[in-house]
C-alpha positions in Angstrom: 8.7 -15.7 -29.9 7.8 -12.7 -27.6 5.3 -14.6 -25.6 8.1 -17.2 -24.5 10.2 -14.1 -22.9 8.5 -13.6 -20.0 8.3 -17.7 -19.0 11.3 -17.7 -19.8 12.3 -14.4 -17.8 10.6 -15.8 -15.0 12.0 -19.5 -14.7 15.7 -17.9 -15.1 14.8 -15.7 -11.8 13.6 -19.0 -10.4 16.7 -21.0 -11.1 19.2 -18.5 -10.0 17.1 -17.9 -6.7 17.2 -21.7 -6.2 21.4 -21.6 -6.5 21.9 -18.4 -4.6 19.7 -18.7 -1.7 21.9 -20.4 0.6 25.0 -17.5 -0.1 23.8 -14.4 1.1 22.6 -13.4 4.8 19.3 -13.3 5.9 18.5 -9.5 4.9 20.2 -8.7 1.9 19.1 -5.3 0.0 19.7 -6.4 -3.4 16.9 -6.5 -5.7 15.5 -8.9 -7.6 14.3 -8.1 -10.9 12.0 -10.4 -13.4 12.3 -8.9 -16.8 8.2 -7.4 -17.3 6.2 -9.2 -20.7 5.1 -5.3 -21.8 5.7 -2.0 -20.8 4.7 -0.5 -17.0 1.1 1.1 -17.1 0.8 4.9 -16.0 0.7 5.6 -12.6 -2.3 5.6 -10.8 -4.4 9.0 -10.5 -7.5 8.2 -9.2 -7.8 8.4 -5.2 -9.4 5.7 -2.9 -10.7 7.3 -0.1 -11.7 10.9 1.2 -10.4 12.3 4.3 -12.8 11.6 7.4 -12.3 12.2 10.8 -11.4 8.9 12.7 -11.8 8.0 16.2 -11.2 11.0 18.1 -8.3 11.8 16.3 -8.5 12.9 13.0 -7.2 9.6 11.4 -7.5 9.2 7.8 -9.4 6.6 7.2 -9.9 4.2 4.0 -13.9 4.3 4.9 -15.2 5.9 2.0 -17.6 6.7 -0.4 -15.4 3.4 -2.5 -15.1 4.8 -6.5 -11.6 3.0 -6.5 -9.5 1.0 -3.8 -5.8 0.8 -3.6 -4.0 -2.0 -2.6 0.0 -1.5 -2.0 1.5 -4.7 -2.7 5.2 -5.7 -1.1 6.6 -8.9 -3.0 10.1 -10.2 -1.5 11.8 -13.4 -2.2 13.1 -15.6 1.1 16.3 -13.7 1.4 13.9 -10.6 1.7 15.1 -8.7 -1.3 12.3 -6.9 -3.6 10.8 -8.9 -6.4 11.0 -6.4 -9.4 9.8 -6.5 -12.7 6.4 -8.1 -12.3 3.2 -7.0 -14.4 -0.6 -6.6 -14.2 -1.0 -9.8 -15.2 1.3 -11.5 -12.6 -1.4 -10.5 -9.8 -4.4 -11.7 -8.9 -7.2 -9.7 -6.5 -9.8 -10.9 -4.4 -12.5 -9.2 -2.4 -14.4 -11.6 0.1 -13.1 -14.3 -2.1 -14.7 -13.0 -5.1 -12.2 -12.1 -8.3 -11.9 -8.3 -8.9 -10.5 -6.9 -12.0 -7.5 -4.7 -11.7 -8.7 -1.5 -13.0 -4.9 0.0 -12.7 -1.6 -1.0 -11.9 1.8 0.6 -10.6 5.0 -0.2 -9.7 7.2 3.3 -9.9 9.3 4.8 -7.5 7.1 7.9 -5.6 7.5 9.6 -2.6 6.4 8.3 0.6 5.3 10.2 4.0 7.3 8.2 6.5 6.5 8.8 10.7 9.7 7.3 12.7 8.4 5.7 15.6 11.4 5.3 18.5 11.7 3.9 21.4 14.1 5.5 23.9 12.7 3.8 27.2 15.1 3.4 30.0 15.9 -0.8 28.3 17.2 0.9 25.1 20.3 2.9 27.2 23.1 0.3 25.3 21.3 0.1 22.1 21.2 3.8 21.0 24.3 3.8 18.9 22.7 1.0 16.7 19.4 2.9 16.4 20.8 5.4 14.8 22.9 3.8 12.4 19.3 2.2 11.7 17.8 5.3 11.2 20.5 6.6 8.9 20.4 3.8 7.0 16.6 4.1 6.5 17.3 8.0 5.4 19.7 7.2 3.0 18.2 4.9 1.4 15.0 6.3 0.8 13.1 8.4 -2.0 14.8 11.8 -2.0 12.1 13.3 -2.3 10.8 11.4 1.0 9.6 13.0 3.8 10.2 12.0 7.6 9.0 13.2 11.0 10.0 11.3 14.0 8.0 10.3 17.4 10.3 9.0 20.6 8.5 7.6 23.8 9.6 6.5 26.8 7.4 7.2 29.6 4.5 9.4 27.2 5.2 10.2 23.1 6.9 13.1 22.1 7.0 14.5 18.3 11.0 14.7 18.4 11.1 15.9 14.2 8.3 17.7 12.2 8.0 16.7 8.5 11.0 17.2 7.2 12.6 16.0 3.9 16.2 16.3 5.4 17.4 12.6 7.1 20.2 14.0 8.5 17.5 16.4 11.1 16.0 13.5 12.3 19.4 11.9 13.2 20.4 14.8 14.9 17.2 15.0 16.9 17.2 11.2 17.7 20.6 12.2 19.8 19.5 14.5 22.0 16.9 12.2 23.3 18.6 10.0 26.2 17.0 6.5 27.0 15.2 7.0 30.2 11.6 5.6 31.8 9.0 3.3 31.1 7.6 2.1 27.7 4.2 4.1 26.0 5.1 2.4 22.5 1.0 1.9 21.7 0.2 5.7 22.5 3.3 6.5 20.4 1.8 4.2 17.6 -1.7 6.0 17.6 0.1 9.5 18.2 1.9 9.0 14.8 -1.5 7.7 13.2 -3.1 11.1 14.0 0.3 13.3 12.8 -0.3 11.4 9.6 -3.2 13.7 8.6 -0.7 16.3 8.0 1.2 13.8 5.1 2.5 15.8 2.0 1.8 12.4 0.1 -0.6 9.7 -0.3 1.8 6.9 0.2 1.9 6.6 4.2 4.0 4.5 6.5 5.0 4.4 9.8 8.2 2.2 10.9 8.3 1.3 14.7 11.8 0.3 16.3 11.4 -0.6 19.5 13.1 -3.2 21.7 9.8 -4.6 24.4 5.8 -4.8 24.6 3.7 -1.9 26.0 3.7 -1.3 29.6 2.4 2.8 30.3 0.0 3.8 27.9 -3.1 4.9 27.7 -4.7 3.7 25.0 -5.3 -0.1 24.8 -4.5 -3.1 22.6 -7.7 -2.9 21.1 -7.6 0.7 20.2 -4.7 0.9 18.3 -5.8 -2.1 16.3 -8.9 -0.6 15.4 -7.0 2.6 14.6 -4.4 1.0 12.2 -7.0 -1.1 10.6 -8.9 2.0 9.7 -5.8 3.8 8.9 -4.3 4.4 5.1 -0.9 3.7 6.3 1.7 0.9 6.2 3.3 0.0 9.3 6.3 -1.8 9.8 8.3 -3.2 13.1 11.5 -4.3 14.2 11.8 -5.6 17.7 15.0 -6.1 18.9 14.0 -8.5 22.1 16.5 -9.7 24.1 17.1 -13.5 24.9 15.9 -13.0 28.2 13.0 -11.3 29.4 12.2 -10.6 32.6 7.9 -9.3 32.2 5.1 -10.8 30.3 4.5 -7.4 28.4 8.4 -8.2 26.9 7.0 -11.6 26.1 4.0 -10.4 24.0 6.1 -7.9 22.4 6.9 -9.8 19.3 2.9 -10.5 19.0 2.0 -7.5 19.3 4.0 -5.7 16.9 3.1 -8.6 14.4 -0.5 -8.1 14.6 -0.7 -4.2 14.8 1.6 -4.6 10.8 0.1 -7.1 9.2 -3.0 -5.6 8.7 -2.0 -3.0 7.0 0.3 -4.9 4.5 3.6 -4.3 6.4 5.7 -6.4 8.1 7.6 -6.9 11.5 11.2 -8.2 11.9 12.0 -9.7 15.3 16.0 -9.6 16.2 17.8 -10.9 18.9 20.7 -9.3 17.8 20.6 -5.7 17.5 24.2 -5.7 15.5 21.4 -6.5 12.4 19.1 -3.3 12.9 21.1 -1.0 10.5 20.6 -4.1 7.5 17.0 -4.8 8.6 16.0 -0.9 8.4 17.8 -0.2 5.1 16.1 -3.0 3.4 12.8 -2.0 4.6 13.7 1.6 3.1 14.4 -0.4 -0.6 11.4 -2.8 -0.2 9.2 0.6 0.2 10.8 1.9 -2.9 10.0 -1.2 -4.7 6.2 -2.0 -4.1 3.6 -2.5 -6.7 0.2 -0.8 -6.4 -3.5 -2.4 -7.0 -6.8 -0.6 -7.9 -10.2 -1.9 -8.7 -13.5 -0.8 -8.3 -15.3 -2.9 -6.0 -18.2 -4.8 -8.2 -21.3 -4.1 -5.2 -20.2 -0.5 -4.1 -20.7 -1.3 -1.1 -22.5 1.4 1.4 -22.9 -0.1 4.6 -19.9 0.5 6.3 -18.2 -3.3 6.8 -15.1 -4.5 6.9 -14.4 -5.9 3.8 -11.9 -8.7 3.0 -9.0 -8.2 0.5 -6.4 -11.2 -1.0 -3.5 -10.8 -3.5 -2.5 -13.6 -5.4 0.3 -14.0 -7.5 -0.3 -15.9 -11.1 3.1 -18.0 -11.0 3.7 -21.6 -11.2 2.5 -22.9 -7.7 5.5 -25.0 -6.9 7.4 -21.1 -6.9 5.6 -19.6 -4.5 7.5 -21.2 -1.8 10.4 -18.7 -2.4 8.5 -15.8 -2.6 6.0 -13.8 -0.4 3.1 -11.5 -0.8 2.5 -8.4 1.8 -0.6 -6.2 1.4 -3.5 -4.8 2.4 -6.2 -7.2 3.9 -9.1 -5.1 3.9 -10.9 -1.6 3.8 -14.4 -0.7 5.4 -16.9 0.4 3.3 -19.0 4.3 3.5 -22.2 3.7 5.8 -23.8 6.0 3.6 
């Protein structure tokens, strides 16, 4: 009888998805939870990656001397609320397309290291107010045991907050910063990267609002990606682009933020209606205290410093998976010695 409960779990979950998904808005914060087949395994111990010195900059990197890689895992359904209650057993894990056994598993609540990244260009003047409801809403509902520091840019990034645990600091800093200049959001990304060396935790992530492309920094495209894809930190976006643009930088905006996340096993939201910030912000928040974390050994130990490949599966009936979606890491580069 017990091995029935967790089909059976799972197809209830499906059902009421199926009935419910055209009632609620777009970005709902409710959780959904799929009753688990066994107990939650301890949290992960083991580390996947010694500190190194990236770039110029004093990123930490994932290259390694590889004993075991971790591999956050964010799974939402298609109102993007949190899928909960999912096991070991649920996930599959591929490395260059070659099955890897999941050597631990993890889905508790710990603290995350969280860098603000806020754009306060001249463009953002009317949507200030909403910005920080958004970043209230992200304090509030996050960890307490979180902790925040905050980057604005406008015409050159500016640490605005120093890690702090208290939400309500970086609000008040965020209102002494008026909207003014041009838009340096690529050095502000890579200027967050580097302050992430100084992370309490081991759980990283970086949340860019922002409301245009890049158009006065110093570092390039190219750069940046290279630094986030070296990087042990999520990132996630929310562009709130308006109907009309005007420059081809505020035309690539929503591509650029889209690539510079998803390697990292984030996500970017793109609004045209910055009345939907606050919600969008809050249920990243949730969805960060709701993530699942992989670790496997990889099989070669790899030592030559390469970019290898990683895919998450889930191991669900395929005609679900169109209701639900997988975010996580897509790769890590190996030691090159």
């Amino acid at each position: 009888m017990s091995r029935l409960v967790g089909p059976l779990a799972l197809l209830l979950f499906l059902f009421l998805l199926l009935l419910t998904s055209a009632l609620f808005a777009q970005t709902s914060i409710d959780d959904v939870h799929i009753t688990p087949r066994e107990p939650h395994q301890p949290n992960i111990t083991d580390t996947t990656a010694k500190e190194h010195a990236g770039l110029d900059s004093g990123i930490r990197l994932i290259r390694a001397d590889v004993n075991l890689v971790m591999v956050p895992v964010t799974i939402t359904d298609n109102l993007n609320r949190p899928v909960t209650g999912l096991d070991r057993d649920n996930f599959e894990l591929f490395e260059d397309k070659k099955p890897q056994e999941i050597k631990n598993f993890s889905s508790e609540d710990t603290p995350v290291s969280v860098g603000l990244i806020v754009d306060t260009s001249g463009s953002m003047i009317n949507k200030m107010d909403k910005v920080r409801e958004a970043v209230h809403q992200f304090c509030e509902a996050a960890n307490p045991q979180d902790e925040f520091f905050m980057i604005t840019f406008s015409d050159e990034p500016q640490l605005a907050t120093d890690f702090t645990n208290d939400g309500n600091e970086v609000e008040t800093d965020l209102g002494i910063s008026p909207p003014r200049g041009r838009t340096s959001l690529l050095d502000a990304i890579y200027m967050g990267l580097r302050k992430m060396h100084d992370a309490r935790y081991q759980r990283r992530a970086l949340l860019i609002l922002s409301d245009g492309g890049d158009n006065h920094s110093r570092y390039s495209e190219r750069d940046v990606k290279s630094a986030v894809k070296e990087a042990d930190v999520l990132l996630y976006a929310v562009g709130t682009f308006d109907t009309y643009v005007s420059t081809q930088e505020e035309m690539l905006g929503p591509e650029l933020l889209q690539n510079i996340t998803g390697v990292t096993g984030g996500k970017a939201f793109t609004l045209t209606n910055i009345a939907e910030l606050p919600a969008v912000t809050r249920a990243i928040s949730t969805q960060l205290r709701h993530q699942y974390v992989l670790a496997y050994r990889p099989q070669a130990m790899p030592k030559d410093g390469k970019w290898y490949k990683i895919n998450v599966k889930l191991r669900l009936p395929k005609r679900f998976h169109a209701f639900l979606r997988v975010d996580a890491r897509t790769g890590y580069y190996a030691s090159a010695r």
